[in-house]
C-alpha positions as a Markdown table, in Angstrom:
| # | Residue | x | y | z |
|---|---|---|---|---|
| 1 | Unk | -16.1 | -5.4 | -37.5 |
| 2 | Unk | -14.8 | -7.6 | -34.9 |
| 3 | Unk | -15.0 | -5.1 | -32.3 |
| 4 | Unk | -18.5 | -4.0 | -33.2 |
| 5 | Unk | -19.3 | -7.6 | -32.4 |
| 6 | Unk | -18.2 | -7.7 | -29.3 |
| 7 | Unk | -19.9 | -4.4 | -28.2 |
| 8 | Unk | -22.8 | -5.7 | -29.9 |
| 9 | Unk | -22.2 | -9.2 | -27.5 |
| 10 | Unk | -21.6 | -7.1 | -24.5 |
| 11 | Unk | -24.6 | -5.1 | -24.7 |
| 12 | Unk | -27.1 | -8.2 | -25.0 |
| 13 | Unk | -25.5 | -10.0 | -22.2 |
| 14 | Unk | -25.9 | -6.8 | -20.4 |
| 15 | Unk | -29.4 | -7.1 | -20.9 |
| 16 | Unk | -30.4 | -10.5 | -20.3 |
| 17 | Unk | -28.2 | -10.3 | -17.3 |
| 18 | Unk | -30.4 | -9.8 | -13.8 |
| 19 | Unk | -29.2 | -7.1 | -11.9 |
| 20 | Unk | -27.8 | -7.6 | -8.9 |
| 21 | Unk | -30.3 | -5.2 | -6.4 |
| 22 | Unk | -29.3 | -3.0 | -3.7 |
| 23 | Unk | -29.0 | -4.9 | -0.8 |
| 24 | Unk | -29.8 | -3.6 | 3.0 |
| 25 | Unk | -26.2 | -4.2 | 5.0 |
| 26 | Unk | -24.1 | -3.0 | 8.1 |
| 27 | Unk | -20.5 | -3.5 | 8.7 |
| 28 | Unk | -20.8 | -2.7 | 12.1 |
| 29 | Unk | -23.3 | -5.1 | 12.9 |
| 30 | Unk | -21.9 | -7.9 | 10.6 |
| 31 | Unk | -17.8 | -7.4 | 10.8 |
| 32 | Unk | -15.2 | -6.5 | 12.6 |
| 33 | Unk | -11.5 | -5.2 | 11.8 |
| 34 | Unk | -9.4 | -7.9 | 12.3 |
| 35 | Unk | -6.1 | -5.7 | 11.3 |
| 36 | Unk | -5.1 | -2.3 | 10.1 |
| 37 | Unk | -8.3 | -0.3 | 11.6 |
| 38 | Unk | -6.3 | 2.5 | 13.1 |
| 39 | Unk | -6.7 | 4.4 | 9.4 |
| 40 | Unk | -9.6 | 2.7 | 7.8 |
| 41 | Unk | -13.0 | 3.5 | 7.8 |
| 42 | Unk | -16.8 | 2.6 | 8.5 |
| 43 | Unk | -19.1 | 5.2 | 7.3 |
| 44 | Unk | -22.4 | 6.3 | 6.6 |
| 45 | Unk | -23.8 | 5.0 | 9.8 |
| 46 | Unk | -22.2 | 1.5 | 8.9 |
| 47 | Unk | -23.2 | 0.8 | 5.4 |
| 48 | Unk | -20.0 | 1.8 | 4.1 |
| 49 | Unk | -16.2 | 0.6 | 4.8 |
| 50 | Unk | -13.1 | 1.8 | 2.9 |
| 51 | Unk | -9.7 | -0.3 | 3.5 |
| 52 | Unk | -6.3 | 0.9 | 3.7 |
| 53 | Unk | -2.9 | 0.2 | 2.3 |
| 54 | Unk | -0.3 | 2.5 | 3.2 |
| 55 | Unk | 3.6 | 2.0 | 4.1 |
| 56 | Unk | 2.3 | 1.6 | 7.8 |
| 57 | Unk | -0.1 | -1.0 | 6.9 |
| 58 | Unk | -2.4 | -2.8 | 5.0 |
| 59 | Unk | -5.9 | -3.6 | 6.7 |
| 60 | Unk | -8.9 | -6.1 | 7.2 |
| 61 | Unk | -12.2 | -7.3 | 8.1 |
| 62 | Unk | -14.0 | -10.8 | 9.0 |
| 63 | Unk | -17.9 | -11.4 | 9.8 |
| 64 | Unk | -18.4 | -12.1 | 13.4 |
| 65 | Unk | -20.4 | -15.4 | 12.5 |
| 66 | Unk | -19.2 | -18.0 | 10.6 |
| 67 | Unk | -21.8 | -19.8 | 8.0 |
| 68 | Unk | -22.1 | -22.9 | 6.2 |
| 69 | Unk | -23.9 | -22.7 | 3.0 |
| 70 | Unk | -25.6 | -19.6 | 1.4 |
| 71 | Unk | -24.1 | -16.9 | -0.4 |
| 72 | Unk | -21.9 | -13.8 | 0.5 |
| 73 | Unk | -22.1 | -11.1 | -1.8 |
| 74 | Unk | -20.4 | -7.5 | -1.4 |
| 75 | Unk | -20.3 | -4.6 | -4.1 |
| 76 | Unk | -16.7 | -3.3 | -4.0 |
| 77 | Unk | -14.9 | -0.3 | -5.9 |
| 78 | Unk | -11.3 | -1.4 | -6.3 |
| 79 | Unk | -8.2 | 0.9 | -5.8 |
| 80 | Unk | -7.6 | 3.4 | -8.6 |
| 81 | Unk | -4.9 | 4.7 | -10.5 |
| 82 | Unk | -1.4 | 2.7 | -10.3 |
| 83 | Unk | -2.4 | 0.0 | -8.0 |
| 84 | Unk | 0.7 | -2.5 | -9.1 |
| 85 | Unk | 1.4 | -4.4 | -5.9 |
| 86 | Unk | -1.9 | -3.9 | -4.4 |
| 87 | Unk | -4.4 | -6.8 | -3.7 |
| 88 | Unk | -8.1 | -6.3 | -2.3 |
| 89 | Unk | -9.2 | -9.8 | -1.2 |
| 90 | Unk | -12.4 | -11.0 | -0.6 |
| 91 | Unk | -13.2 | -14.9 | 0.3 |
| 92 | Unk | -14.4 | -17.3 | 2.7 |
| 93 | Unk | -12.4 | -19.7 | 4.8 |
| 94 | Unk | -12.7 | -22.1 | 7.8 |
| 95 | Unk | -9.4 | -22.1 | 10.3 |
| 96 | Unk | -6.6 | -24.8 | 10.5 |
| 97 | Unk | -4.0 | -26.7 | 8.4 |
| 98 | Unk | -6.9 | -28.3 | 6.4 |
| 99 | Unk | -8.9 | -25.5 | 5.6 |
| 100 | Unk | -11.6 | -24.8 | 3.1 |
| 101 | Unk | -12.0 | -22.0 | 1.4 |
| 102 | Unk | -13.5 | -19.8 | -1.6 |
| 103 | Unk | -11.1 | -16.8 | -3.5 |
| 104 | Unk | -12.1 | -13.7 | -5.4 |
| 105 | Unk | -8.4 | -11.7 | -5.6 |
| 106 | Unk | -8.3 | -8.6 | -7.3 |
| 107 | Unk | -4.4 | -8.0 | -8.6 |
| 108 | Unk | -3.6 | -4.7 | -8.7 |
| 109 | Unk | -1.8 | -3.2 | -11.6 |
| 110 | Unk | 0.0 | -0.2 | -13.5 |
| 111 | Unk | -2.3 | 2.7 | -14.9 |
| 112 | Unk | -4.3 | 2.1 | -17.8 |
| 113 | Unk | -3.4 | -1.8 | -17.6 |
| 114 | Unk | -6.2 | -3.7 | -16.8 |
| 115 | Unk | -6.8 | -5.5 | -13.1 |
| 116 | Unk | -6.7 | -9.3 | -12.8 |
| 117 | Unk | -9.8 | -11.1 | -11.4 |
| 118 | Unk | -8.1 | -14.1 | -9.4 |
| 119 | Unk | -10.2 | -17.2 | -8.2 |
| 120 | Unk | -9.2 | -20.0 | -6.2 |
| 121 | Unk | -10.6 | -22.8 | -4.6 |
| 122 | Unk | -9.0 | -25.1 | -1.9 |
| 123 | Unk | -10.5 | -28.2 | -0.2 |
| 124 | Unk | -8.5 | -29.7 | 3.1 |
| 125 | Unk | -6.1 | -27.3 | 3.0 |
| 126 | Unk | -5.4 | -28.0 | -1.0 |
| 127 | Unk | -5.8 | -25.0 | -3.7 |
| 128 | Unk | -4.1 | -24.8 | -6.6 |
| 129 | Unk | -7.3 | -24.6 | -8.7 |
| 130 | Unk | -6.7 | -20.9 | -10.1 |
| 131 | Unk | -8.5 | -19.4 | -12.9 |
| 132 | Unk | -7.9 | -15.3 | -13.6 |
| 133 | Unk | -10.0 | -12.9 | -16.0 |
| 134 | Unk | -9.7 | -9.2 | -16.9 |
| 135 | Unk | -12.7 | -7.7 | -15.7 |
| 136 | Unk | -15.0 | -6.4 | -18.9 |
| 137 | Unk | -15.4 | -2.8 | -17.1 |
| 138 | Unk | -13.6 | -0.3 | -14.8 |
| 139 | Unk | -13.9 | -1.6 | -11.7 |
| 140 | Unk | -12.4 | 1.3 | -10.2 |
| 141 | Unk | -14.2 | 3.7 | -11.6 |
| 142 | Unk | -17.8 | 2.5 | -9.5 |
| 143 | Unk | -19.0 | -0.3 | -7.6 |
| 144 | Unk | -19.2 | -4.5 | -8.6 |
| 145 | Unk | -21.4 | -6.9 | -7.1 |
| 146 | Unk | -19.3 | -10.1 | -6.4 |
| 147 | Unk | -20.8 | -12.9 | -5.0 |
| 148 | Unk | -20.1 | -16.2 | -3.6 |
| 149 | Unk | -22.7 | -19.2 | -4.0 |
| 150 | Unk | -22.3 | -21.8 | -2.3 |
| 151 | Unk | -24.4 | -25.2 | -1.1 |
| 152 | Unk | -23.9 | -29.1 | -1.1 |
| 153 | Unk | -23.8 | -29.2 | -4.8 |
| 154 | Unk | -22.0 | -26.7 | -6.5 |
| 155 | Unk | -20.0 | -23.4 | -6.1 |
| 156 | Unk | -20.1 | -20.3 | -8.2 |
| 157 | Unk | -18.5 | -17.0 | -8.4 |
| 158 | Unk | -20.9 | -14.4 | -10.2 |
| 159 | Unk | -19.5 | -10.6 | -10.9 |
| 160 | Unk | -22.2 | -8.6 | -11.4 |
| 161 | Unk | -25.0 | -11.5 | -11.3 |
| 162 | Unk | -22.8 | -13.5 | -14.3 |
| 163 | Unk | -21.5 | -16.4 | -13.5 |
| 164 | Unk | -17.5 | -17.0 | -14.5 |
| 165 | Unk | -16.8 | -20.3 | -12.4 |
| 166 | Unk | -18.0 | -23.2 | -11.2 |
| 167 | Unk | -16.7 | -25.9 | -8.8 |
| 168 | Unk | -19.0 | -28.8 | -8.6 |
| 169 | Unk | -19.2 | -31.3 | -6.1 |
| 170 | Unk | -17.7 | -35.0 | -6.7 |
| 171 | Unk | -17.1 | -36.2 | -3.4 |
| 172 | Unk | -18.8 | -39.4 | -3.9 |
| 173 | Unk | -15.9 | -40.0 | -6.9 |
| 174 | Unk | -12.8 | -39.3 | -4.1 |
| 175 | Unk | -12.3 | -35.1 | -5.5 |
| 176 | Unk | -12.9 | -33.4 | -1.7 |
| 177 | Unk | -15.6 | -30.2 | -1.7 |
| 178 | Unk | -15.9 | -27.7 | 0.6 |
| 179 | Unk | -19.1 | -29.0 | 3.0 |
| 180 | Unk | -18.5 | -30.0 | 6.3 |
| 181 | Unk | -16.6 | -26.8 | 7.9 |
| 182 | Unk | -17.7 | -23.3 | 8.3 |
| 183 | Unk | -16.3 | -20.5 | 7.2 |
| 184 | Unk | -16.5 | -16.5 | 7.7 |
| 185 | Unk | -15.9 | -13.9 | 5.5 |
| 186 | Unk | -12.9 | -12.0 | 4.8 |
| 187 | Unk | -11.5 | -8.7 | 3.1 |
| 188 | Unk | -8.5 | -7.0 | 3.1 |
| 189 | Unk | -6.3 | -4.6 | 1.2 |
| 190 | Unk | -2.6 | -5.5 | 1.5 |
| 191 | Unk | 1.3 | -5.4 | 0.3 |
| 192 | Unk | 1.6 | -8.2 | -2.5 |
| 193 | Unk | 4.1 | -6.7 | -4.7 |
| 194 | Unk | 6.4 | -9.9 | -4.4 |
| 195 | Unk | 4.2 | -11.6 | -6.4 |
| 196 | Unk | 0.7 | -10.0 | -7.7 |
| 197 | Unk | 1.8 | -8.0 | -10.9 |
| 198 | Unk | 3.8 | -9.3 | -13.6 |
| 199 | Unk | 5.1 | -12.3 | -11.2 |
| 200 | Unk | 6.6 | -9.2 | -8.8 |
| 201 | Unk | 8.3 | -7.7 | -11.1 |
| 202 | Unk | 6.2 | -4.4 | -11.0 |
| 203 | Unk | 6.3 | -2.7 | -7.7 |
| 204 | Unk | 4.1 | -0.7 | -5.2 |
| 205 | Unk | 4.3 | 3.0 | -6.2 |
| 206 | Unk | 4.2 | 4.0 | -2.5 |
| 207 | Unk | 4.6 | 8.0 | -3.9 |
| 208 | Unk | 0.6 | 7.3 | -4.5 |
| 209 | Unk | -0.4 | 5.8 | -1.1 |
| 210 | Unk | -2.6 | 5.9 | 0.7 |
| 211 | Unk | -4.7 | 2.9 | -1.5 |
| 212 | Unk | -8.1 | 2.8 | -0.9 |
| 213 | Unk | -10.4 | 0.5 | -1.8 |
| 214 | Unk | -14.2 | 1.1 | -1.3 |
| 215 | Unk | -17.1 | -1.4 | -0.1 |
| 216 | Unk | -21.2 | -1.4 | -0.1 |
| 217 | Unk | -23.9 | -3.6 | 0.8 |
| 218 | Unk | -22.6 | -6.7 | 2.0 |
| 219 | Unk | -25.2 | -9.5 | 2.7 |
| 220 | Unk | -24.3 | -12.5 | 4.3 |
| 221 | Unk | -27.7 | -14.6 | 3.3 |
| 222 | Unk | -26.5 | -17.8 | 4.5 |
| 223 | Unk | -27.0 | -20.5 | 7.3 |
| 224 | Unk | -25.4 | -19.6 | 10.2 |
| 225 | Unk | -22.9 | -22.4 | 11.7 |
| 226 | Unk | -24.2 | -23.9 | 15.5 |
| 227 | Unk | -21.5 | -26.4 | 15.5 |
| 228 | Unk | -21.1 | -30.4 | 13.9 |
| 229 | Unk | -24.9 | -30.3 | 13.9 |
| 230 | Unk | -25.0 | -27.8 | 11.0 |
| 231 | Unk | -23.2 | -29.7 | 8.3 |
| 232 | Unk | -27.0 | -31.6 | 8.1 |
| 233 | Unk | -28.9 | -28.7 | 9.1 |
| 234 | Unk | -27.2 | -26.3 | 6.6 |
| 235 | Unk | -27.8 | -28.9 | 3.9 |
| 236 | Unk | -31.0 | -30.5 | 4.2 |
| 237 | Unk | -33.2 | -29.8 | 1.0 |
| 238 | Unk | -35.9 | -27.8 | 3.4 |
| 239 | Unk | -38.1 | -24.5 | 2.4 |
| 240 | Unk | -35.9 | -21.8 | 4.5 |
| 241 | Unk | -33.0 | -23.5 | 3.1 |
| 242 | Unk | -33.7 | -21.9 | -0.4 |
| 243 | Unk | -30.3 | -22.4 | -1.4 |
| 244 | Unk | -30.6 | -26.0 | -1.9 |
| 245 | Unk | -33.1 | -26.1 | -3.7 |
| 246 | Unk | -33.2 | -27.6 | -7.6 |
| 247 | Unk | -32.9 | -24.4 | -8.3 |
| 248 | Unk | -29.4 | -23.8 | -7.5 |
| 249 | Unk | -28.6 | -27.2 | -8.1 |
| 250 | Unk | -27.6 | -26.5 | -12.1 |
| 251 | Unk | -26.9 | -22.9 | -14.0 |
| 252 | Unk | -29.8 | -22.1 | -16.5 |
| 253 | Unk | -29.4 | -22.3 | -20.1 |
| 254 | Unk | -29.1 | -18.2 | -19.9 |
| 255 | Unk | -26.7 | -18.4 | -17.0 |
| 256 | Unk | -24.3 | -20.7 | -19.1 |
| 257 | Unk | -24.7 | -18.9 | -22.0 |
| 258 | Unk | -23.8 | -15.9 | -20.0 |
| 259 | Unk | -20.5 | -17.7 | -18.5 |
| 260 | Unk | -19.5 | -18.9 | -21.7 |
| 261 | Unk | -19.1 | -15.8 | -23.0 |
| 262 | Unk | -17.3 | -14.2 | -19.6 |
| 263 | Unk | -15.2 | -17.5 | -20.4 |
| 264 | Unk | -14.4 | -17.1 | -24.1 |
| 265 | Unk | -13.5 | -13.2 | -24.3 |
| 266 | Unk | -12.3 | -12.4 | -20.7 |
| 267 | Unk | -10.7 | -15.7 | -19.2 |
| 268 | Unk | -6.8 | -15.7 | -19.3 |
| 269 | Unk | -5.8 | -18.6 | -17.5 |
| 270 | Unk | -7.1 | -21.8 | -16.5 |
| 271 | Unk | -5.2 | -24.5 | -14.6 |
| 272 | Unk | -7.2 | -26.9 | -16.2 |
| 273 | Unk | -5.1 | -26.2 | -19.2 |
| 274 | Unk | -1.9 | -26.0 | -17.9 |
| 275 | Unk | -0.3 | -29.1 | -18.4 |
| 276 | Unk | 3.0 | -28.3 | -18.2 |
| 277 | Unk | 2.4 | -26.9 | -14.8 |
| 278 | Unk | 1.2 | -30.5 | -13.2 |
| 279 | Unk | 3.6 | -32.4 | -16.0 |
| 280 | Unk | 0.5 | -34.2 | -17.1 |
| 281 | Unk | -0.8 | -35.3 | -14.3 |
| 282 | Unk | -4.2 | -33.0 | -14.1 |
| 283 | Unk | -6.1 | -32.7 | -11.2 |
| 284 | Unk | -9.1 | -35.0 | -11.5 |
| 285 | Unk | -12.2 | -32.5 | -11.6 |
| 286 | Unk | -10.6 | -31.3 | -14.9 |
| 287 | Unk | -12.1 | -34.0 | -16.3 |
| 288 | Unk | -15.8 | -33.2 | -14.6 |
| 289 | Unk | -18.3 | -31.5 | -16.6 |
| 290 | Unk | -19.0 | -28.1 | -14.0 |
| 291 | Unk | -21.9 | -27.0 | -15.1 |
């Protein structure tokens, strides 16, 4: 009965869900390999990369702008098979000690176990905010749309157009937010088995190498960083700046409704509830209605 339910649960969210549509991208245009590009890939005349892991070496990308504001999405199909060890990346970040910067982590894991979505979120160099899910579907088996939001109000991490997080802003009340540097964005396939499944206690199977994870239509619809000058331009409530508009200020009804579901059947950890991990003392947004 109970499962019935939840098919029944998956299938309407599934339908009031919007689809994420087929976006027009080029990695040759828009990225560059910033390590391991002597055995991965850009295909399809540039609409299609695959990363490598092997016992040479894992590999990455980075756009060649950097952007402030917007959102980043990418359809990704992660590694198959036993991918204990593994982890495909994909985030934005600014440079330096006090860096900002925005997490999807995809932890690899042993066959027929299921992956772990990881998000983080780190202000002035600062993280620490993680919260994981099991992905609802394969996500090796075809490609995902994740996407990044991102604008002076509010962060949110959407798989497949539903929204599983939110980091809202609270500057004014002392909790730092991610709006004053740029970032660019960033994938990469590497060696994590010291930590990424089971706390390191499973290993890479390197007998399966070479890994391969599989990317599509990335679209970078954000505001493109000219320096200082941007934090203001980037942010200013304007028409071409569709992203801050009310819009995108507050999820829908539907969009919460969607999230609280991702949140209730697929969430395994929050450190929002792990008091025993800051002995009491929880970080201050915990306390912040999100969304």
């Amino acid at each position: 009965m109970e499962s019935s339910k939840a098919l029944f649960l998956a299938i309407f969210i599934s339908a009031i869900a919007f689809h994420s549509r087929s976006v027009d991208a080029n990695f040759v245009k828009s990225t560059y390999f910033s390590w391991g590009s002597h055995h991965s890939s850009i295909t399809n005349n540039g609409n299609d990369l695959q990363l490598v892991l092997d016992r040479s070496s894992g590999s990455g990308i980075q756009t060649k702008k950097a952007f402030l504001f917007g959102s980043m999405e990418m359809q990704i199909k992660l590694v198959p098979g036993n991918s204990a060890g593994t982890v495909t990346a994909y985030y934005m970040s600014s440079t330096g000690d006090k860096h900002d910067e925005i997490d999807f982590e995809f932890l690899g894991n042993s066959s027929g176990q299921p992956y772990t979505i990881h998000t983080n979120i780190y202000t002035q160099g600062i993280g620490n905010r993680e919260q994981q899910f099991h992905p609802w579907f394969d996500p090796t088996a075809d490609f995902h749309n994740y996407t990044i939001h991102w604008n002076p109000t509010t962060v949110v991490w959407y798989v497949d157009s539903l929204p599983i997080r939110v980091f809202r802003n609270y500057q004014s009340e002392g909790i730092p937010y991610p709006n004053q540097q740029a970032m660019r964005a960033y994938s990469s396939l590497w060696n994590a088995d010291d930590w990424a499944t089971q706390g390191g206690r499973v290993k890479i199977e390197w007998n399966s190498s070479p890994f391969t994870a599989s990317y599509r239509d990335f679209r970078a619809r954000a505001c493109k960083w000219n320096g200082p000058i941007s934090a203001s331009q980037c942010g200013s409530q304007t028409a071409a700046n569709w992203w801050t508009s009310p819009a995108y200020n507050q999820l829908s009804y539907a969009k919460q409704g969607q999230m609280k579901w991702v949140r209730d059947n697929y969430m395994i950890y929050d450190y929002c509830q792990d008091t025993k991990r800051f002995n009491g003392q929880m970080p201050p947004e915990c306390f912040k209605p999100q969304y």
